[in-house]
C-alpha positions as CSV (number, residue, x, y, z in Angstrom):
1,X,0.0,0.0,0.0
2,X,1.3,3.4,-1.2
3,X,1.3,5.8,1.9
4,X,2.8,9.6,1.4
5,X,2.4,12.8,3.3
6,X,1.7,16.4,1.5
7,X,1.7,19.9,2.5
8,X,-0.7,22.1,0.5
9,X,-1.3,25.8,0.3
10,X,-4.1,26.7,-0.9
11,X,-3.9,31.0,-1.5
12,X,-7.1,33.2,-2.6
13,X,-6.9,36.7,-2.8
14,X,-9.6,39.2,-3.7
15,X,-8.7,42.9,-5.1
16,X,-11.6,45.6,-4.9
17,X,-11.7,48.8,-6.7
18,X,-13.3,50.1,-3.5
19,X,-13.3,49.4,-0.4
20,X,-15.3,46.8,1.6
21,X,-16.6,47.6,4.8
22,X,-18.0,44.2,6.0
23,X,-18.5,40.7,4.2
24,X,-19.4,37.4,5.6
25,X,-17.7,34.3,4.0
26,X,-17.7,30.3,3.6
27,X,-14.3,28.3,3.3
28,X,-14.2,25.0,2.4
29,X,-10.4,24.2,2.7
30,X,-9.7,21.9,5.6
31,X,-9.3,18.1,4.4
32,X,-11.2,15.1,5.3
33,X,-10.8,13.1,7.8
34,X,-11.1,9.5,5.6
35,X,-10.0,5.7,6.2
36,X,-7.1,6.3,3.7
37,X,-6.6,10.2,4.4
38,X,-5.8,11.5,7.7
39,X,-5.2,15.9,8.2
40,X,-2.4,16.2,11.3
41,X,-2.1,19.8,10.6
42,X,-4.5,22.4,9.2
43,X,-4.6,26.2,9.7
44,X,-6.5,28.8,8.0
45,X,-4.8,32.7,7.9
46,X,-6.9,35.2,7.0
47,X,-6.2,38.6,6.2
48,X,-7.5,41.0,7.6
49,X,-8.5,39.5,10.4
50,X,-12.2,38.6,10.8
51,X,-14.4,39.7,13.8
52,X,-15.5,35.9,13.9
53,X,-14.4,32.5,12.9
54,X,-16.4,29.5,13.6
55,X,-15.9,25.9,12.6
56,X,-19.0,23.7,11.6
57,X,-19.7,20.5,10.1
58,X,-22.0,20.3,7.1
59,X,-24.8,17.8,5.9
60,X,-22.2,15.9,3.8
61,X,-20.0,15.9,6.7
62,X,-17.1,18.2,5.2
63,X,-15.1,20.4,7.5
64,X,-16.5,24.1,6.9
65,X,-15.0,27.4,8.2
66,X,-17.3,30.6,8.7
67,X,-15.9,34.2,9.2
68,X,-16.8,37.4,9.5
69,X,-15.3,40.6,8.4
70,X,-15.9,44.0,10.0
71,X,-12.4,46.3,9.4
72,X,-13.1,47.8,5.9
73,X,-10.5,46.5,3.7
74,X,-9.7,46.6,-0.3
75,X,-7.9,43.0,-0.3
76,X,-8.9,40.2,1.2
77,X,-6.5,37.0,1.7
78,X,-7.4,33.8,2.8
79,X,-4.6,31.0,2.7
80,X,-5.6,27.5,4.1
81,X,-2.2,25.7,4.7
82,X,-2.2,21.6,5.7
83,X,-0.1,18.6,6.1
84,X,-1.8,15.6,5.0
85,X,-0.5,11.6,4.8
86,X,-2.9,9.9,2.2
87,X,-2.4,6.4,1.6
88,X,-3.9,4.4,-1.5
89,X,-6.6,2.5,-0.3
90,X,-7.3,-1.6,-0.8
91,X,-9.4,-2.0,-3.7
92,X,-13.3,-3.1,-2.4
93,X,-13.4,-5.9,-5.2
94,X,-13.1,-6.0,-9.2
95,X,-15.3,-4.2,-11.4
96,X,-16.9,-7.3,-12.4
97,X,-18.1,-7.9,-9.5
98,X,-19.7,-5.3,-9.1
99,X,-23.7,-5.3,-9.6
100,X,-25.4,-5.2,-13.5
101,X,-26.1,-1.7,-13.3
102,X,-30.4,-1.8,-13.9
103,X,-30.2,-3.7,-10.9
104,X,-28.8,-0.5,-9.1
105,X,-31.0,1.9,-10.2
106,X,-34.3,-0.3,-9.6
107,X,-33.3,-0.6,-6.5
108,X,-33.0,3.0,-5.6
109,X,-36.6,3.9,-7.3
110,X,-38.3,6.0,-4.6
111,X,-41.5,3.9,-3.2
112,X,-43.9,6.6,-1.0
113,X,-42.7,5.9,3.1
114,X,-40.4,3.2,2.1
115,X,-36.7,5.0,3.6
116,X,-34.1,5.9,1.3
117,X,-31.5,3.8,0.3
118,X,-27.6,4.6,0.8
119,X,-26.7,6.6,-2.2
120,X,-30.4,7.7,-3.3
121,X,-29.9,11.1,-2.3
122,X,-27.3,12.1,-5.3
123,X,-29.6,9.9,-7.8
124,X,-31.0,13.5,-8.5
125,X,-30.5,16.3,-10.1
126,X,-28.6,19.6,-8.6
127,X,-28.0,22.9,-10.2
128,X,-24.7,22.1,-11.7
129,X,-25.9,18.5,-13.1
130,X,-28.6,18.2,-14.9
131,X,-30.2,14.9,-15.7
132,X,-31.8,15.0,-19.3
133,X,-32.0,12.4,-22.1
134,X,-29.5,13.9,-24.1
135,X,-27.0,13.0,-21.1
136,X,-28.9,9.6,-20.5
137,X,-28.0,8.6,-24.5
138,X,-24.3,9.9,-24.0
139,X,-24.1,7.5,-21.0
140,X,-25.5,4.3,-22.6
141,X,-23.0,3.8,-25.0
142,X,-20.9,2.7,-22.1
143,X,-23.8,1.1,-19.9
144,X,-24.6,-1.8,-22.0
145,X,-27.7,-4.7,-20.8
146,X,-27.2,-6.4,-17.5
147,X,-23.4,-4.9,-17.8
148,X,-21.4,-4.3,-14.0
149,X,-22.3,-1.1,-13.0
150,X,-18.1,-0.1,-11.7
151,X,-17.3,-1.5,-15.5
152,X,-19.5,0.7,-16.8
153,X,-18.8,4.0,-15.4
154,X,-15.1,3.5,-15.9
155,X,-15.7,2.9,-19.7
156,X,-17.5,6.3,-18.9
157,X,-15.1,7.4,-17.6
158,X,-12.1,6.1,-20.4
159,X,-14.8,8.0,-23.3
160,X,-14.9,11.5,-21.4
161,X,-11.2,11.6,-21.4
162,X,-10.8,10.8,-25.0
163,X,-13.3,12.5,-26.2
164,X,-13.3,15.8,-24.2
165,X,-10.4,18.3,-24.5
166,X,-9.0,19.8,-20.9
167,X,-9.0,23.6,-21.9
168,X,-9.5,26.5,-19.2
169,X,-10.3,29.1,-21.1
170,X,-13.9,27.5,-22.5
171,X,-16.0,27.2,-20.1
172,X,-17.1,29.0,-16.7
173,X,-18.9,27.8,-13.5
174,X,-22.0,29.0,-15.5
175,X,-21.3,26.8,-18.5
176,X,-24.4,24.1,-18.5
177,X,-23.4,21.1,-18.2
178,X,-25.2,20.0,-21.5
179,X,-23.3,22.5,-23.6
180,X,-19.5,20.1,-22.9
181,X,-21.5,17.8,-25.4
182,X,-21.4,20.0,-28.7
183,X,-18.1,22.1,-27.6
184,X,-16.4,18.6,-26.0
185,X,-13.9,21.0,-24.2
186,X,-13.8,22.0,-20.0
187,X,-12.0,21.7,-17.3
188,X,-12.1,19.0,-14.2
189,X,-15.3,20.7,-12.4
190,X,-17.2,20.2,-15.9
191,X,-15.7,16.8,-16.4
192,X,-16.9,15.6,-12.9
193,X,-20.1,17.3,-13.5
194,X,-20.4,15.7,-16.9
195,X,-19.9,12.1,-15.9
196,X,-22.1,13.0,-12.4
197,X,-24.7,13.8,-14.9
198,X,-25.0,10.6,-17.1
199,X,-25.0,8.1,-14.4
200,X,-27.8,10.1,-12.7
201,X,-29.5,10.5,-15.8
202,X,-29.5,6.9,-15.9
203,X,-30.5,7.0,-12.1
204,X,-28.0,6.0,-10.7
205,X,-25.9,7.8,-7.7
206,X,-22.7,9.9,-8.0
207,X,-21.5,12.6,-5.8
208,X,-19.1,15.5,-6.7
209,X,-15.6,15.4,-4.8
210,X,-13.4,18.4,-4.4
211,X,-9.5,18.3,-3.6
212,X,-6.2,18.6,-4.8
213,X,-3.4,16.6,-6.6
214,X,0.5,16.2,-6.4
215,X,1.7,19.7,-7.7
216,X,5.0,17.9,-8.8
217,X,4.8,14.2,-9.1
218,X,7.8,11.9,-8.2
219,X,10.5,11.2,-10.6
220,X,9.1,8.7,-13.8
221,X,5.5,10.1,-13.2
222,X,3.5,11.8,-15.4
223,X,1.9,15.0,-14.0
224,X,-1.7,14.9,-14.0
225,X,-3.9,17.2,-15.2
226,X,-5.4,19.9,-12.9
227,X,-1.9,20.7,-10.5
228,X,-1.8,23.5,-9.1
229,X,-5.2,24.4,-8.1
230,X,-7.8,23.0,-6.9
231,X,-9.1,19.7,-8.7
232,X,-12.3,17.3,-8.8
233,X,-13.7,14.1,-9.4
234,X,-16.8,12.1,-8.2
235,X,-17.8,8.8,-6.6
236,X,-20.4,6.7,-7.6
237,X,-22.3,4.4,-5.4
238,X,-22.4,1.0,-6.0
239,X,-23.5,-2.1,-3.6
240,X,-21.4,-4.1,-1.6
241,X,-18.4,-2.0,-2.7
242,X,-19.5,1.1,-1.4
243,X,-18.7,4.7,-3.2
244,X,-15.9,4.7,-6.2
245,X,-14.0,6.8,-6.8
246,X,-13.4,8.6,-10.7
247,X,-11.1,11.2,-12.1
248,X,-12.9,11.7,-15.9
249,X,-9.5,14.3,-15.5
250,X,-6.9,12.4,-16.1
251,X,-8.4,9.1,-16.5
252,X,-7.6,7.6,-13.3
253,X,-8.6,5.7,-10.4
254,X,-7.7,8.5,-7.3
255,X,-4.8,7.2,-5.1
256,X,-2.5,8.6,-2.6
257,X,-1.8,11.1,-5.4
258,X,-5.4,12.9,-4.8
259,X,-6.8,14.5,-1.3
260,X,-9.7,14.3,-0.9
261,X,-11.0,18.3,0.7
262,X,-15.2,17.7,0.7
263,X,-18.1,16.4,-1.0
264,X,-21.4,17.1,-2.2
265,X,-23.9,16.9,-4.8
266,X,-22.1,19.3,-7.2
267,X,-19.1,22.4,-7.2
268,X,-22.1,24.6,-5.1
269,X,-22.3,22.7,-2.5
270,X,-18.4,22.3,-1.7
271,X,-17.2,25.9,-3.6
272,X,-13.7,26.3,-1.5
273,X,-14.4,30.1,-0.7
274,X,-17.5,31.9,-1.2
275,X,-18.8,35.5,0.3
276,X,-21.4,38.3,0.6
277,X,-19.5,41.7,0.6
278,X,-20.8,45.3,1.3
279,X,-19.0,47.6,-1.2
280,X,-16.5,46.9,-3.1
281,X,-17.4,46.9,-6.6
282,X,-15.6,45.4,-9.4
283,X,-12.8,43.1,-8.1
284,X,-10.1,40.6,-9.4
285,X,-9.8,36.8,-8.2
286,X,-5.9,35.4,-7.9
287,X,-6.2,31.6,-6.7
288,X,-2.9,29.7,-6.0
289,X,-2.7,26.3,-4.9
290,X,0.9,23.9,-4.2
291,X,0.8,20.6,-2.8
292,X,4.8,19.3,-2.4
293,X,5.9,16.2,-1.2
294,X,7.1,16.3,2.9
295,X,9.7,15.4,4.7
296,X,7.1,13.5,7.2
297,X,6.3,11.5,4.4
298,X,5.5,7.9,6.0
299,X,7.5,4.6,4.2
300,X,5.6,1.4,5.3
């Protein structure tokens, strides 16, 4: 089993035009505690420094920090900073053995006073991830009858990496999620919400994951796509095996290369920073994110 440890910075910094004189904010930038991840240091600096700061823990169960700001101010900084040891964890079985993929989804079909089933809750659609037959015909190429449903979703998986071009200039948070299939060009958050898309348009659950990746990855390693800032994949629920794990990215399973920071049903529920301001105006956004190897790395 693969273990490492990681320090990551994770910088944003806001510039106004005019100043601010209050603002309220949401940070999600401390790790998850996880089987195969655990977070022995984390510390968020902020700049200048709020009135408040209170640490909560959402419905998904991600780490969330809220602040307030009452010093008027024309630049805000926020840096989260955290040493992390991720380890690569046992696969839960082949993807052959996993379920036929109908049998998933019929099992999740709501029945009136009948509790929900582990999973059911991302089986719909959210704003970012819509679930329409347009997405539903993309997926079945890959979800043929009676067919595993882990097999499945990585040939999903294998086609949105071949098919879809990474570029960061094409698309924007507001990009839907239907348009990546006539321009076939995004980044990770439209790749994750692509492939989140299909399997729920085929009813089936998948959750968005938000994290990072080795900034600089050991010698004889390629360097995957989405270093240096902040990355995404998703999970999808399956049976027995519990929640997999996909980068449509960089057309991997996530190891001890990925850290895992929250998860939700799509990029609004797990944004890393978000705010209401009072003034302000116009401003500029500079993100910077570095996650090196450490020196408490951990060789077992």
């Amino acid at each position: 089993m693969n273990h490492a440890a990681y320090r990551v910075v994770h910088e944003t910094r806001y510039l106004h035009t005019n100043g601010v004189s209050t603002s309220q904010h949401v940070a999600y930038l401390t790790p998850r505690e996880l089987p195969q991840q655990s977070v022995r240091q984390h510390e968020l600096v902020i700049e200048p420094a709020p009135a408040s700061c209170v640490q909560r823990v959402d419905y998904f169960g991600n780490a969330v920090s809220q602040f307030t700001i009452l010093t008027p101010y024309d630049e805000l900084s926020v840096i989260g900073r955290s040493l992390v040891e991720v380890c690569t964890p046992e696969p839960p079985g082949a993807p052959s053995d996993s379920p036929p993929w109908e049998t998933v989804r019929d099992a999740l079909l709501y029945a009136r006073g009948a509790p929900l089933l582990d999973g059911a809750e991302f089986s719909f659609a959210s704003p970012y991830a819509a679930v329409t037959p347009e997405l539903a015909a993309f997926a079945r190429e890959s979800f043929a009858p009676t067919q595993p449903l882990v097999e499945s979703a990585i040939d999903l998986m294998h086609r949105i990496h071949e098919q879809f071009v990474f570029d960061p200039g094409a698309t924007t948070i507001a990009t839907p999620v239907t348009r990546l299939l006539t321009d076939c060009r995004g980044v990770c958050q439209d790749f994750a919400h692509l492939q989140i898309a299909c399997l729920r348009s085929l009813g089936l659950p998948a959750r968005y994951v938000s994290g990072y990746l080795l900034t600089e990855p050991p010698p004889g390693q390629p360097r995957l796509v989405g270093a240096d800032a902040s990355h995404a994949w998703l999970s999808v629920w399956c049976p027995r095996l519990g929640w997999i794990d996909l980068d449509p990215t960089n057309d991997v399973r996530p190891s001890h290369r990925h850290i895992t920071v929250a998860w939700g049903r799509d990029y609004g529920d797990v944004c890393p920073l978000r705010g209401v301001v009072l003034g302000g105006r116009e401003h500029t956004l500079h993100v910077a994110v570095s996650v090196t190897p450490s020196e408490d790395a951990v060789t077992r």
